[in-house]
N, C-alpha and C positions, 0 to 999 in steps of 0.2 A: 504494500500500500504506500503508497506517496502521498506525500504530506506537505500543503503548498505554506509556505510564510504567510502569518494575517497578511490582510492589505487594510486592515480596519484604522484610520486615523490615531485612535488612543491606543495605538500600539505603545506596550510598554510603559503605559499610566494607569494612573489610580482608576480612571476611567475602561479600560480592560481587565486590570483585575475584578472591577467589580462585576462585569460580566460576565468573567471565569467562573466567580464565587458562585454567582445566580441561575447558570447553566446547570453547574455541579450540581446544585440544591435541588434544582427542576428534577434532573436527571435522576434524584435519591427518592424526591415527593415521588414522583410517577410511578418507581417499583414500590413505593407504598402502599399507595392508592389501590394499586393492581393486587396489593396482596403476597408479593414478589418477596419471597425471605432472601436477604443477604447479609452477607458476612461482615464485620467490624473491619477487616482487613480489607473486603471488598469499597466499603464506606470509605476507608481512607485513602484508598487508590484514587478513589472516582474526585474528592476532595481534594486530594495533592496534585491533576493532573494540571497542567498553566497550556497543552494546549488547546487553544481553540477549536481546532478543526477535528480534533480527536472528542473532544466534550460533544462535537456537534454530530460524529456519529454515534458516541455512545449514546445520546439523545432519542436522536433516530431507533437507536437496536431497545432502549426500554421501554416505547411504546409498544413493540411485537413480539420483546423476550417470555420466557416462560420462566425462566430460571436466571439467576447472575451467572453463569458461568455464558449463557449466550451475549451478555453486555461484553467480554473481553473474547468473544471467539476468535479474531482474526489476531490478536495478539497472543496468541499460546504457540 
C-alpha cells in the first residue's frame, strides 16, 4: 500500500493534530457503536497512529469490520 504525504494546509499544526485526534476517536466511537470488542492494545495503536491517510482507511474498514483484527488486515 502506498501512502501519499497530507497535502492538507495545517500540515504539521495544532490544527492537524486535532484532526488526527478526532479521526482516531471517530474511528474507536464507531466499533463501539457497532458493538465491535477491541483490544487496549488495539485502542492504543488506532490512538498513537499521526497518519492521516492510514486513520482515513482504518475509518473506512470500521464501518464494515466484524472484528478489530479486520481494522489492521493489510498491515499484518
Amino acid at each position: 500500500m502506498t501512502l501519499r504525504p497530507s497535502r492538507f494546509p495545517g500540515s504539521g499544526t495544532i490544527i492537524e493534530e486535532t484532526r488526527i485526534k478526532g479521526r482516531a476517536e471517530d474511528i474507536l466511537r464507531i466499533l463501539d457503536l457497532r458493538a465491535i470488542d477491541i483490544s487496549e492494545a488495539a485502542r492504543e495503536r488506532v490512538n498513537a497512529c499521526t497518519d492521516p491517510e492510514l486513520l482515513g482507511t482504518w475509518f473506512d474498514r470500521a464501518l464494515t469490520a466484524t472484528n478489530a483484527k479486520e481494522l489492521f488486515a493489510a498491515e499484518a
